[in-house]
C-alpha positions as CSV (number, residue, x, y, z in Angstrom):
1,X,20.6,-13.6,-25.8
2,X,19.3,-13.7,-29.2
3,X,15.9,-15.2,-30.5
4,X,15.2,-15.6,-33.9
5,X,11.0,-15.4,-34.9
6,X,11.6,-18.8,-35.6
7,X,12.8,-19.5,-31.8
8,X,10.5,-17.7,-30.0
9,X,7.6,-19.1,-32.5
10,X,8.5,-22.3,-31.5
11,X,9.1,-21.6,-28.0
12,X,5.4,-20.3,-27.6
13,X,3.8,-23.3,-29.5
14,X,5.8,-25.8,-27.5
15,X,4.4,-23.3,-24.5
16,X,0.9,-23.7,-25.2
17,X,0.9,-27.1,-27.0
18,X,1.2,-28.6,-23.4
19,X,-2.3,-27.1,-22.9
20,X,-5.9,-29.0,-24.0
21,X,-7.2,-25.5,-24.1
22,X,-4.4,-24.6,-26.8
23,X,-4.5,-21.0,-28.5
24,X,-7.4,-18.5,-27.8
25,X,-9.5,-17.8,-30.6
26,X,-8.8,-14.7,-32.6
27,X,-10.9,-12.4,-31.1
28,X,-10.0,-13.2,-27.7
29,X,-6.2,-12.9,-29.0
30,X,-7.2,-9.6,-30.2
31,X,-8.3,-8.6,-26.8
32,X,-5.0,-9.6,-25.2
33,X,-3.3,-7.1,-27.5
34,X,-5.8,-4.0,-27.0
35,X,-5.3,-5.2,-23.2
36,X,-1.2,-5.6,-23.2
37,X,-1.2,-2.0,-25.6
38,X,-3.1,-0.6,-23.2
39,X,-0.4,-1.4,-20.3
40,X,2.1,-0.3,-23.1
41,X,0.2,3.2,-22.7
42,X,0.0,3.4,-19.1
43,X,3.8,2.5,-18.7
44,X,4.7,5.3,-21.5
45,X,2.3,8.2,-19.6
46,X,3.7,7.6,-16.2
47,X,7.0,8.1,-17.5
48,X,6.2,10.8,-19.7
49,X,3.1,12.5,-18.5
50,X,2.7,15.4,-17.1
51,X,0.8,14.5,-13.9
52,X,2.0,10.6,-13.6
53,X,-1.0,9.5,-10.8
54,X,0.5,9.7,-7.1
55,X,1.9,6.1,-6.0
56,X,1.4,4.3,-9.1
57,X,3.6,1.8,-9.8
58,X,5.6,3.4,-13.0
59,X,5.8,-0.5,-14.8
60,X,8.0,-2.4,-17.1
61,X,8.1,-1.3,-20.3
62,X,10.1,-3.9,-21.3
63,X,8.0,-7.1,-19.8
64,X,4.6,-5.0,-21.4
65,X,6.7,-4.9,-24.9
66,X,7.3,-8.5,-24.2
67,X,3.7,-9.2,-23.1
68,X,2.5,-7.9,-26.2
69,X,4.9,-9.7,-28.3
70,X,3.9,-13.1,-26.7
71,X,0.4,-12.6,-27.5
72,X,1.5,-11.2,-31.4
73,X,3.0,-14.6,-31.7
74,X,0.5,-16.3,-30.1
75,X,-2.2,-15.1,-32.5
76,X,0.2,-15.5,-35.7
77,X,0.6,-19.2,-34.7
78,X,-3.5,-19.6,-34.2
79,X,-3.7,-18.4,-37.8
80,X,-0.8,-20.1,-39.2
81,X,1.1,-16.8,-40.1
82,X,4.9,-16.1,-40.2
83,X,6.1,-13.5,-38.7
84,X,9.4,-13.3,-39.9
85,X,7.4,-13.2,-43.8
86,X,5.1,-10.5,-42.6
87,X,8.0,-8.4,-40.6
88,X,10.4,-8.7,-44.0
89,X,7.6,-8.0,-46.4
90,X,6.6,-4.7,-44.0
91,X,10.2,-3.7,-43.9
92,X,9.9,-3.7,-47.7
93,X,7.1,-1.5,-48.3
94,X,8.2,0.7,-45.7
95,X,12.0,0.8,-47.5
96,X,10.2,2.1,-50.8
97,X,7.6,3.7,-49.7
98,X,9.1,6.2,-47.3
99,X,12.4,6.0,-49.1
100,X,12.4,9.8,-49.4
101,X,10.5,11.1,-46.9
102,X,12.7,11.5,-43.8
103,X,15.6,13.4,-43.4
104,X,18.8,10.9,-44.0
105,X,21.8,12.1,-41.7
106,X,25.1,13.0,-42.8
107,X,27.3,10.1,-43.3
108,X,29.7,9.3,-40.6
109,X,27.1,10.8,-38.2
């Protein structure tokens, strides 16, 4: 399957449009996401920790990934933001920026 920002921007409006409660104010939204990285951090030192804690569930990565990205989109929708704009702009800056800084591998690599 493939989702465009467009898609899944529209699929979470249309998600909580059905809602009178509608989007969480920003500062709540930013909660989510220091919540869902935090889950994002567990999930990561369970599988890559030294001492992963005895009969913890070792998670999702993928649904906390997703859980995070619901609630990125969910707070660029409250404020009106694109975040296909902001993802092409970033990939610019990045592109010049740090044009020279890595390694590059050999072609056919």
């Amino acid at each position: 399957m493939s989702l465009t920002f467009e898609e899944a921007r529209r699929r979470v409006d249309a998600y909580i449009g059905q809602f009178e409660e509608g989007y969480f104010p920003p500062l709540l939204l930013l909660a989510r996401l220091t919540e869902e990285t935090g889950e994002i951090a567990r999930v990561l030192a369970h599988q890559h920790g030294k001492t992963p804690k005895p009969g913890e569930d070792a998670g999702d990565l993928e649904m906390e990934l997703a859980d995070l990205l619901f609630v990125m989109i969910c707070l660029a929708n409250e404020r009106g933001l694109s975040l296909e704009r902001g993802f092409e702009r970033m990939m610019q800056k990045i592109e010049t920026r740090d044009a020279q800084r890595w390694t590059r591998k050999e072609a056919g690599e």
